[in-house]
N, C-alpha and C positions, 0 to 999 in steps of 0.2 A: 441253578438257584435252588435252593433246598425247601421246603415246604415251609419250614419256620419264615425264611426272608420274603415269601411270594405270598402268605400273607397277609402278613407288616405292609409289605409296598403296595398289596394290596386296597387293603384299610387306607392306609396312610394319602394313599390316591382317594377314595374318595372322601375323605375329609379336606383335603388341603384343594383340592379342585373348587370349590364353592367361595372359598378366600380368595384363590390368584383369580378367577373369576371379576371377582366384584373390584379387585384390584386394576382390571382390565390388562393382565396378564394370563401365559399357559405355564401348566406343568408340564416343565417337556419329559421329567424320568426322575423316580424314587428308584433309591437301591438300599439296601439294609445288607453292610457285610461287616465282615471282622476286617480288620487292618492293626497291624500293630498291637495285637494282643487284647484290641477294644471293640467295640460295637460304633460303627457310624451309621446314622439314619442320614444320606444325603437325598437332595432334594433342587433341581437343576430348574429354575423359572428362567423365563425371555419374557419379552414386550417389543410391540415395533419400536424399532430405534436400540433395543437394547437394555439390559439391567443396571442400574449404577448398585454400588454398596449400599447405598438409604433402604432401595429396594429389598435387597439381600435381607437387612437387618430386623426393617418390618414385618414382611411377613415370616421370617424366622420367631420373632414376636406372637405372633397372631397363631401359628401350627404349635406353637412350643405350649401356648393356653391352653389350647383344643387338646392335645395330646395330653396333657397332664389332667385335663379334667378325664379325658378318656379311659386314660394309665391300662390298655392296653398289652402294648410292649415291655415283656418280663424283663430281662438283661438291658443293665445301664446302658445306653449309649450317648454318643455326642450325636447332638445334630447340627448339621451343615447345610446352609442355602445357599445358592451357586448360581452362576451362567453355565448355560451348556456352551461357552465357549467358540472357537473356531470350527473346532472338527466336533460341530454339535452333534446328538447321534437322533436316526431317523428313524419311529417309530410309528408316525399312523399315516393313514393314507394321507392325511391333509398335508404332511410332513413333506412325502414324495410330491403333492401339487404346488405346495409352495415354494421348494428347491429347487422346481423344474428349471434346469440350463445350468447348476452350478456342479460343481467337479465334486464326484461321492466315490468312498470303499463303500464294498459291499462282498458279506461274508455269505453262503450259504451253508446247511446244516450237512449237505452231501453233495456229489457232482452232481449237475444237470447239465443240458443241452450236449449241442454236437458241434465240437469235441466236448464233453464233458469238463465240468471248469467248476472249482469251488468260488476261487478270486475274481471277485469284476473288482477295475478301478477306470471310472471314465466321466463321461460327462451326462446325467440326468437330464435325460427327455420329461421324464414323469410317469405317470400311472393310467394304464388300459382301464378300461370299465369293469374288465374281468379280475381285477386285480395283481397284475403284472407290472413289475417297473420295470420301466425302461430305458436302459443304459446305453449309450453310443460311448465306441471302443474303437478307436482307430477306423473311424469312417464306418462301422458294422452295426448294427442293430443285434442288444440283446434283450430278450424278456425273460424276466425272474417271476415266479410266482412269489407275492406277498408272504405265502404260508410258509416257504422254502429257503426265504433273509433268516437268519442266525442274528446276522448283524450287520447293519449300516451307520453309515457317518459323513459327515461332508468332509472332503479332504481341502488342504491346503489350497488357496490358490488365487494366485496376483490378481486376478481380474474380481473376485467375489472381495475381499479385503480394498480394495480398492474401490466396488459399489457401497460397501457398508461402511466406511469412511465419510461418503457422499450422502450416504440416508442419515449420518448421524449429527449433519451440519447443519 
């Protein structure tokens, strides 16, 4: 991410955090990139149970005020409010405590461990005190350092679709 987008998302974090707050929602990830020749400021919120559109719409509302009273950010962009979706991506420790037991990718920035391995894809134990997460992989125990995820995300998977179905009823 280049200096200009990291601190836009920067900023943009913490101005929009004090909103979904009060809203009694989290920011789960700002990203500020080009797409198509344009500038997008997205913005991915969740709440237990879920975002509906109204959600989406309002506080799109509410950051789009701030921002403009702010004016900040040189180059036009759109801005977009979202759900982080299925394959939501995993960013703070409370991320890994909350997911603990659902099925995650997970990227790191180099090999680690023995054998050496960039790719985990398995099922989330959660997070050591030291901050290590902890992935089961075909019956093995693996630990990642926190510092050393590039990138995580919950992957796909019939049993978690099937609990959040069940929370949303």
């Amino acid at each position: 991410m280049s200096t200009l987008s990291q601190g836009i998302t920067d900023r943009v974090q913490q101005l929009a955090e004090p909103i979904l707050a009060h809203a009694g929602m989290e920011l789960v990830e700002v990203e500020f990139l080009r797409e198509g020749g344009r500038w997008v400021l997205r913005l991915f919120i969740d709440k237990p149970g879920g975002v509906s559109l109204d959600d989406c719409q309002e506080i799109s509302r509410q950051v789009e005020k701030l921002l403009d009273v702010e004016d900040f950010i040189e180059p036009a962009y759109v801005l977009e409010v979202s759900s982080p979706g299925l394959e939501r991506p995993l960013k703070t420790r409370a991320h890994y405590e909350k997911f603990a037991g659902r099925a995650i990718e997970l990227k790191t920035f180099g090999p680690i461990g023995d054998p050496p391995r960039k790719n985990y894809k398995g099922r989330l134990l959660g997070i050591t005190p030291e901050d290590r997460v902890r992935i089961e992989i075909d019956g093995a125990e693996f630990q990642v350092p926190l510092d050393k995820v590039a990138k995580a995300h919950l992957a796909i998977d019939d049993e978690a679709i099937a609990a959040d179905l069940r929370e949303r009823k």
